[in-house]
C-alpha positions as a printed Julia matrix, in Angstrom:
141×3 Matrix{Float64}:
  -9.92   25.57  -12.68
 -10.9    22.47  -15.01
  -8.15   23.83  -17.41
  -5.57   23.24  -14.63
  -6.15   19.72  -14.0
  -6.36   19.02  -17.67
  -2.85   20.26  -18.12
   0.22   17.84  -18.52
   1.79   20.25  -15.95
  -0.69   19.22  -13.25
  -0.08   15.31  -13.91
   3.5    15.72  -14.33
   3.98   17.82  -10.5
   1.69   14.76   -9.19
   3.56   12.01  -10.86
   7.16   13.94   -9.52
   5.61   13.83   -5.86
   4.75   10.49   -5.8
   8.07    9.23   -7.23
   9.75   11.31   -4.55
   8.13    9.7    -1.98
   8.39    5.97   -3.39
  11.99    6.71   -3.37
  12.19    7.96    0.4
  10.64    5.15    1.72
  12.02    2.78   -0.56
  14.83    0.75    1.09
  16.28   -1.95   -0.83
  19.32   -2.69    1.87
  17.38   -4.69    4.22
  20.17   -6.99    6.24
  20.27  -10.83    5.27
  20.6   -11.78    8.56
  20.7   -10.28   11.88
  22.5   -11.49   14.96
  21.95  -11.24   18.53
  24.74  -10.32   20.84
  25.78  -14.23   22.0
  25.53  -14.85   17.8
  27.82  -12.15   16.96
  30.46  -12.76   19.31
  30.13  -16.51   18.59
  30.71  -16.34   14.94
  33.58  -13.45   15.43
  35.11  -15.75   17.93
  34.73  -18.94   15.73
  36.7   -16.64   12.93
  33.77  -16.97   10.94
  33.65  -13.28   10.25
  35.35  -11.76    7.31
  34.74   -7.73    7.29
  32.91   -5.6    10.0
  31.59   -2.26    9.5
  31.78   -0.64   13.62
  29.14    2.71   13.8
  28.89    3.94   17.37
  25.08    5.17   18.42
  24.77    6.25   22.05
  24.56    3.31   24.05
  25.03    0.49   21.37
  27.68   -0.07   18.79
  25.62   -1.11   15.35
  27.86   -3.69   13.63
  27.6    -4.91    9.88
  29.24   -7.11    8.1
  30.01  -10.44    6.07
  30.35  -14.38    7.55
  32.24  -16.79    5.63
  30.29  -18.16    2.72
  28.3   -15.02    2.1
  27.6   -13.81   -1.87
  28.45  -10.22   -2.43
  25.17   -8.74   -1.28
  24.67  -10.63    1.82
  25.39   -9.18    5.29
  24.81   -9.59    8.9
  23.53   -6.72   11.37
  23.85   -6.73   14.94
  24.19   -4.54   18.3
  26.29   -4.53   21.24
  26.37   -2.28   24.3
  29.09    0.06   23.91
  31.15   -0.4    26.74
  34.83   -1.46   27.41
  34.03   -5.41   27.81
  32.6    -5.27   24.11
  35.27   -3.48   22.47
  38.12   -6.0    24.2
  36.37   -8.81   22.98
  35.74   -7.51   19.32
  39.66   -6.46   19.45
  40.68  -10.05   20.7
  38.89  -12.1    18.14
  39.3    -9.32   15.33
  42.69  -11.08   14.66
  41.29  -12.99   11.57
  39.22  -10.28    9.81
  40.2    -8.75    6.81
  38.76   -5.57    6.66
  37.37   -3.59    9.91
  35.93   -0.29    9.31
  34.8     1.92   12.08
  33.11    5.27   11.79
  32.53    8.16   13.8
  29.76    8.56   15.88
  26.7    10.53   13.35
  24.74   13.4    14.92
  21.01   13.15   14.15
  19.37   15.84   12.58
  15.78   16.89   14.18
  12.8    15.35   12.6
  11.89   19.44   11.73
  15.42   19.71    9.75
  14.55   16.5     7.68
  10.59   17.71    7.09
  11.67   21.42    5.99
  14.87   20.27    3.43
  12.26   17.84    1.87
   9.43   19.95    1.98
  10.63   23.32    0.61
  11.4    22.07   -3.29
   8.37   21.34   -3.47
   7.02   24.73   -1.67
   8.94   26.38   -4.21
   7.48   24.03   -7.34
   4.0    25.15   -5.67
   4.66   28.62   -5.38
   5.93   29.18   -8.6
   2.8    27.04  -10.14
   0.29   29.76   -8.33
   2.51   32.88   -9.95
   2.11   31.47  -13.59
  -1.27   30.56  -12.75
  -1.97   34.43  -11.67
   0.05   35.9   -14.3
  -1.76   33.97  -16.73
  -5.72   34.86  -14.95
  -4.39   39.08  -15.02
  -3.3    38.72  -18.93
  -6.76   36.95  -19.72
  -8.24   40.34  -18.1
């Protein structure tokens, strides 16, 4: 067993894991600025927006974008209830805005879905690691 966590092997599997999850709950695109409702449709109607990114969820419609001024990576995020009133408002003042994107609606995957495609590489990886291991404890027999 002491030969095991002597090996590069070992280290190397440990060092993978812990890069994996440094990079899943890393997540660098934090919003520069979010808006309340009254904000957003203050600014949109003051033509201050440039681009808005539309993605319905449920009840609310999540809305990103850029305000005049803003460097390259700078955004805004806000919400608004998704309902007829909000969409007649964004489609009167959405006169000025160069670029409007709207995307469908995304279907959440179950919380099991997301554990089980992360978690069976690295079943595999540890499955694999305990056949070598065998193989290599019958041959010293």
């Amino acid at each position: 067993m002491k030969q095991i966590f002597r090996s590069k092997i070992f280290y190397l599997i440990i060092f993978l894991v812990i890069l994996g999850i440094v990079l899943v709950c890393n997540d660098d695109n934090e919003p520069t600025e979010k808006l309340t409702e009254d904000e957003f449709f203050a600014t949109l109607e003051d033509g201050k927006v440039t681009s808005i990114k539309l993605v319905p969820q449920k009840s609310v419609i999540e809305i990103s974008g850029r305000l005049t001024g803003y460097e390259k990576d700078q955004y805004f995020i806000s919400s608004v209830p998704n309902s007829e009133i909000s969409l007649d408002r964004i489609n009167n003042a959405a006169e000025d805005i160069e670029k409007i994107e709207v995307t469908p609606e995304d279907k959440e995957t179950s919380g099991w879905v997301t554990l089980l495609t992360m978690s069976i590489p690295f079943m595999i990886i540890f499955i694999l690691f305990l056949v070598i291991l065998l193989f290599r404890v019958i041959i010293k027999r």
